[in-house]
N, C-alpha and C positions, 0 to 999 in steps of 0.2 A: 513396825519392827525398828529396834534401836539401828541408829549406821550402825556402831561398834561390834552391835552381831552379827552382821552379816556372814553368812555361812559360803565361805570360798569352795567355786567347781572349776575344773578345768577354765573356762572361758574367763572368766573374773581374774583368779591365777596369770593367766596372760597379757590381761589387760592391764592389769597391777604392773607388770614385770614391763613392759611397754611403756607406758605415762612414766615407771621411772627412770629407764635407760634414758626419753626423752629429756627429763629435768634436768639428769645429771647430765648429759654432756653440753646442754643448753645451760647451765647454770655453770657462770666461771667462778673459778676461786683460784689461791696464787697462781698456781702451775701456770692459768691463763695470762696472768701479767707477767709471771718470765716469760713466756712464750711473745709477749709482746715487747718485752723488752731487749728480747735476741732480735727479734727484727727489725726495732730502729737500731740496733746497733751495727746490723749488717746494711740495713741502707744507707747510713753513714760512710760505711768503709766499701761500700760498694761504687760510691761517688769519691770519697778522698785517694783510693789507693787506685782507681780510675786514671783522677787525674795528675797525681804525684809520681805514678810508678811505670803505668800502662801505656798511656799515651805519650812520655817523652821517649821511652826503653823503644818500644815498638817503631816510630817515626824517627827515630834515630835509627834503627837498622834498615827501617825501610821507607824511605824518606814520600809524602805523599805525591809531591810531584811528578816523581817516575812512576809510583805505581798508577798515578791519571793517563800516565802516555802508554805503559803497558794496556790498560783497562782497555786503551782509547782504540788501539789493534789490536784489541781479542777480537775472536772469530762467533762468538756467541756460545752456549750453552759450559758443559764442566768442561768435558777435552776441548776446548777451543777458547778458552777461559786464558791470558796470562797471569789475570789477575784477578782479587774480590775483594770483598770486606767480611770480617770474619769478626768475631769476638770471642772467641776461642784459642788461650796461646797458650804453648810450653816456655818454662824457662828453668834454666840451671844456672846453682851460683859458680862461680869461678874461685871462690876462697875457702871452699869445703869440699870435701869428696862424698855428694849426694848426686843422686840421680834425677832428671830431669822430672818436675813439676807440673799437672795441668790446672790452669788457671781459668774459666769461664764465667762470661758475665751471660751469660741466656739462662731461661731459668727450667729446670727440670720436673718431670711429676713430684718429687718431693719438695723441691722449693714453692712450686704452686700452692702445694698446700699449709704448707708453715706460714708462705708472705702472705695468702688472702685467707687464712682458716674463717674468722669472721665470716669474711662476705659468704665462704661457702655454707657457714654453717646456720645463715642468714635466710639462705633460700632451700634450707632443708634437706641436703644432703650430707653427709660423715666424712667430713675429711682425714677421719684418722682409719678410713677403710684398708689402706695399704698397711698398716700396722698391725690390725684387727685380724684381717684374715694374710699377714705374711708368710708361713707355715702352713696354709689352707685355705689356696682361690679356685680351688675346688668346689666347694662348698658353692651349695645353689643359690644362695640367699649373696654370693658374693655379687654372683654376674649381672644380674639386676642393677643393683649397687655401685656398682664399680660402671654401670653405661649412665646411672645419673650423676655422678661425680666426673663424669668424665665430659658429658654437657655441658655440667655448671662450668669446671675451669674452660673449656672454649667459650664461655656464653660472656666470661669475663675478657674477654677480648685482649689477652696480651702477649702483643706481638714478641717479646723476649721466650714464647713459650716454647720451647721444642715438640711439642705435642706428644711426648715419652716418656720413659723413665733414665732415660741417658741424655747427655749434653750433644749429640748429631744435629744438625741442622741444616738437613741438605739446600735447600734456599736460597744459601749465602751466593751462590754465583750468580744467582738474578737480583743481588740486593745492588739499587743506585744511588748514586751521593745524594738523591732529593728522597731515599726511603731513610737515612740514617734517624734523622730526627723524630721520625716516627716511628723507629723499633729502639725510641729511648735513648740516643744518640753513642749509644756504651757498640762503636763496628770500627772498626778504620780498615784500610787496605795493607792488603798484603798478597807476597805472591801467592799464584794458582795453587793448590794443593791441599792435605790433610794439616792441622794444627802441628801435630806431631812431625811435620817435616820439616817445620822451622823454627827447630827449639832455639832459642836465645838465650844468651851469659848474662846475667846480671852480678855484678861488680861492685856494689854498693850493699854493705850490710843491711842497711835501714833499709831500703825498696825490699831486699831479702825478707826481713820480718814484717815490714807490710802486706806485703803477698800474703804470707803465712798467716797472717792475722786474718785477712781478708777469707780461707779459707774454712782457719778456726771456726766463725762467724759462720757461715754456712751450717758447719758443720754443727755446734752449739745450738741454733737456730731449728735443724731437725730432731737433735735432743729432747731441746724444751718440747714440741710437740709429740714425740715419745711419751715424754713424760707427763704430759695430761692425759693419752691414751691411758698410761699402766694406772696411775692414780683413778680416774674413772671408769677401767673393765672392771678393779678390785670392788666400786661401791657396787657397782650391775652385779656383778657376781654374790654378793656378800648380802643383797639384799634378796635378790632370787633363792638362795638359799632358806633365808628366813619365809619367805611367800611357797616355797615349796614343803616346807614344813606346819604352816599355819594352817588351821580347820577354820579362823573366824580372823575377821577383818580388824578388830582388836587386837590379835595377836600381831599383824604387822606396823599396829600405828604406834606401837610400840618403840621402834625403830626409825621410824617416816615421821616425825613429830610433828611434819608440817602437809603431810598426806591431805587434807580437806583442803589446803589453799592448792593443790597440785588436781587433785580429781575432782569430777562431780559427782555424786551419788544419788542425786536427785533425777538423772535423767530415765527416758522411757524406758531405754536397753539396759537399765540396771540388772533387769532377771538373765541377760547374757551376756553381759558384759560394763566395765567402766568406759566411760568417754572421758577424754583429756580437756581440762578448761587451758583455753590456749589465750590468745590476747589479751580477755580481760586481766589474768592475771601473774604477765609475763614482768612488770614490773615487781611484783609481791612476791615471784621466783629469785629475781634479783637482789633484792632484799634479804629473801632467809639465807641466802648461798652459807652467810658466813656462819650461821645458827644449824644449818645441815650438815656444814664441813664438821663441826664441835661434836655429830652425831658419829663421827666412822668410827672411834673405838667402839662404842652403844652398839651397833653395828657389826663389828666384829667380833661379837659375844658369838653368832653360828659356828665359829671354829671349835664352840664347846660341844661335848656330847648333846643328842636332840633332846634327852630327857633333862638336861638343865635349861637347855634355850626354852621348852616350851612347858617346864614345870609353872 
């Protein structure tokens, strides 16, 4: 039998629709290099505005020598704590009528996934799962999912992780001056309490828009990986459409121009299904990225009626 006839059933159908959500979110195209480029640009400003803005503003209110002698007669645990190391600060400017600021350097579930997408997406997990099902972690297919993404970033071992979706990090009162170096040296001390109960003036316009910069950066940073999510559900979507209308495997290679360097059809469970060719031909995935991205209008012909798509 020719490939090209093959005659699509339910199983084939899925396996289709599987091998390509695979490709495509395994196969980068721009969206991946902004996404790379927000976050050198926040590891930058995550260390300049550190040490230009952070560390003087901070040690200037709260000078580290007292806080060693506070540290040095605390009583142990949080209430017994007079003092810790934090990297979590408020600040408000003094030259404008704005409301105080939170400023963290620890990183969140959503920075986890922006800073190491790679590596996660390395060892075969979806780190754009919190985007994918944001409106719906419901959904069965989430909770699976969301306990192996949630492995991978512990498995990546960093210690700035708050193990959440929020900047908390109850820890901070067992952290000691020989851990700083080791949680990335981004902690200094300050007194016992919550972030929020020692907000600080900042007096200097520039440190002002450093901060803010500093934030932007973040926040741009979870953008760009937004923005491969929305870019890649539209191809999964737009190609499914086309696999849910197709009677024959011709009709989707139509669309998948590179479909035979992505699947096998030669294999044994061809009569129930495609198997995915993986390694060998992950460089050749790399390759076409940019000949498959030139495919999403091609691709976005299923918005027409089915009898043109499949005339």
């Amino acid at each position: 039998m020719n490939k090209d006839d093959i005659r699509l059933n339910k199983a084939k159908r899925d396996a289709i629709k599987k091998a390509w959500r695979d490709v495509t979110l395994k196969t980068p195209t721009q969206k991946d290099a902004l996404l790379q480029d927000a976050v050198d640009t926040f590891r930058k400003l995550e260390q300049s505005v550190w040490d230009n803005v952070i560390n003087p503003v901070v040690t200037s209110n709260f000078p580290q020598d007292d806080m060693k002698i506070l540290k040095k007669y605390s009583r142990g645990g949080y209430n017994g704590s007079f003092a810790q190391y934090d990297n979590c600060f408020y600040f408000k400017p003094s030259f404008e009528d704005r409301q105080e600021t939170q400023f963290c350097w620890n990183y969140n579930r959503d920075d986890m996934t922006a800073l190491y997408y790679n590596d996660l997406m390395s060892v075969g997990v979806n780190p754009n799962l919190y985007y994918e099902y944001e409106n719906n972690d419901n959904n069965p297919h989430y909770y699976k999912s969301n306990q192996d993404l949630k492995d991978a970033i512990d498995n990546l071992k960093v210690a700035k992780y708050t193990g959440q979706k929020n900047y908390n990090h109850y820890h901070d009162a067992d952290i000691n001056e020989s851990d700083v170096d080791k949680l990335g040296g981004h902690y200094l001390m300050v007194p016992q309490g919550s972030c929020h109960s020692r907000v600080m003036m900042i007096h200097n316009q520039d440190d002002w828009q450093q901060l803010r910069s500093f934030n932007r950066a973040k926040t741009n940073m979870h953008n760009a990986q937004r923005d491969i999510f929305k870019e890649k559900i539209q191809l999964i979507n737009d190609m499914n459409a086309v696999v849910d209308q197709a009677k024959f495997l011709s009709e989707v290679k139509k669309y998948w121009i590179d479909l035979d360097d992505c699947v096998n059809f030669d294999a044994d469970e061809i009569g129930t299904a495609v198997s995915i060719i993986s390694d060998d031909t992950k460089q050749r995935l790399l390759d076409s990225a940019k000949l498959r991205q030139a495919q999403r209008d091609i691709v976005a012909v299923v918005k027409t009626p089915k009898e043109k798509v499949l005339a």
